[in-house]
Kinemage of the C-alpha trace (Angstrom):
@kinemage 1
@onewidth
@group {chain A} dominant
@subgroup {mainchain}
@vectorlist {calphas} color= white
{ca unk a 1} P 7.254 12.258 -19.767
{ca unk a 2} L 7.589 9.634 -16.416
{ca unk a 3} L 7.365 11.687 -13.112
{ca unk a 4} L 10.894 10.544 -11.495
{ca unk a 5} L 9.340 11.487 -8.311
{ca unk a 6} L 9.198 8.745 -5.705
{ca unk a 7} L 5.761 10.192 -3.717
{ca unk a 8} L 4.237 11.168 -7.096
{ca unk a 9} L 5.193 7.587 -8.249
{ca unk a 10} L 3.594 5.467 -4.925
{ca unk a 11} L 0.403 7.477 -5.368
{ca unk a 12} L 0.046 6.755 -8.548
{ca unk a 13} L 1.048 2.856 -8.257
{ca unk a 14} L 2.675 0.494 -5.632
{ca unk a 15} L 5.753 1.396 -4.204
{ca unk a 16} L 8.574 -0.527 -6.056
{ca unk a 17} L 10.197 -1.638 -3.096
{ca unk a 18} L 6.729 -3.323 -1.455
{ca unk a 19} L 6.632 -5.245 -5.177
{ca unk a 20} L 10.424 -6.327 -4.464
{ca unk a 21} L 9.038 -8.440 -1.060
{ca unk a 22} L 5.349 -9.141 -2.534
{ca unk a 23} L 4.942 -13.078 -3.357
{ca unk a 24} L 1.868 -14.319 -4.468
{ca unk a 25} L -0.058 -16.195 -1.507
{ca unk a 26} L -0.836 -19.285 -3.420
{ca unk a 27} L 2.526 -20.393 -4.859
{ca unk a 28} L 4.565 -18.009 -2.987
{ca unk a 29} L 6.495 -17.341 -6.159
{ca unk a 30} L 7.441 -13.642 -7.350
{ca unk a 31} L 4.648 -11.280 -9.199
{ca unk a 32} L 4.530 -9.057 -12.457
{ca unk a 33} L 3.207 -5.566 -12.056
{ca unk a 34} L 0.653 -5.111 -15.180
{ca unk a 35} L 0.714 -0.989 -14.436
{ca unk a 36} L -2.157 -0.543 -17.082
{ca unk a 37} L -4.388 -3.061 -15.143
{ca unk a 38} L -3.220 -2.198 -11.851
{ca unk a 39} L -2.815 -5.622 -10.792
{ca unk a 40} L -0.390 -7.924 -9.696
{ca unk a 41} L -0.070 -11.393 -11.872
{ca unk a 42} L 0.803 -14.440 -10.716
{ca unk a 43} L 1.573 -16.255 -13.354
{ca unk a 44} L 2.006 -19.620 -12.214
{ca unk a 45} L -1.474 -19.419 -10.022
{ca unk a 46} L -2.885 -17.548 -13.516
{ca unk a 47} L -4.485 -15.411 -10.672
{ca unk a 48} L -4.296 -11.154 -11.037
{ca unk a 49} L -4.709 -9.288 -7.744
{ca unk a 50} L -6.101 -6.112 -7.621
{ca unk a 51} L -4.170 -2.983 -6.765
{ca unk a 52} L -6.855 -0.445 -5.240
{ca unk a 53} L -5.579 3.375 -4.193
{ca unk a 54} L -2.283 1.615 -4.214
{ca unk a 55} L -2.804 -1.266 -2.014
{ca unk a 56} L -2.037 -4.426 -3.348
{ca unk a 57} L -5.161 -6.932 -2.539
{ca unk a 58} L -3.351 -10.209 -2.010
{ca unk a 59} L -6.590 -12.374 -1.192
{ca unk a 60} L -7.174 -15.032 -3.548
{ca unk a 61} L -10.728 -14.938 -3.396
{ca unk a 62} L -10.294 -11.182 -4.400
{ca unk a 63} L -8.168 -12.207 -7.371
{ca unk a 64} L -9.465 -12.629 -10.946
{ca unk a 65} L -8.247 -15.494 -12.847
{ca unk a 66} L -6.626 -15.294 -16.172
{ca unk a 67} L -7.962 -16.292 -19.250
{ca unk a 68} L -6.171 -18.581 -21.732
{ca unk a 69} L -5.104 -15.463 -23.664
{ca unk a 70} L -3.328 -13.751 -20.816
């Protein structure tokens, strides 16, 4: 069962409404959330950036690039 609890759900991942603004800095197009990964995806860059205690790393030399498969 989802906790519908808005704290309980920005400790736990990004805040939905900082994912609403976040761009990704290379293309400055919009961003998937992969919640299981904790990162954000860009998928036109094929970069993922890190999400760490809920802070969304959005350095490209701190993203990891995709592989042909994702």
């Amino acid at each position: 069962m989802a906790d519908s609890n808005p704290e309980t759900q920005k400790i736990a991942g990004v805040d939905p409404k900082l994912l609403e603004i976040l761009v990704c800095p290379v293309t400055k197009e919009t961003l998937v959330y992969d919640e299981a990964a904790q990162e954000l995806i860009s998928k036109a860059a094929r970069l993922a950036y890190p999400i760490r205690d809920g802070i969304p790393i959005m350095l490209p030399e701190e993203a990891r690039t995709l592989t042909d498969t994702e």
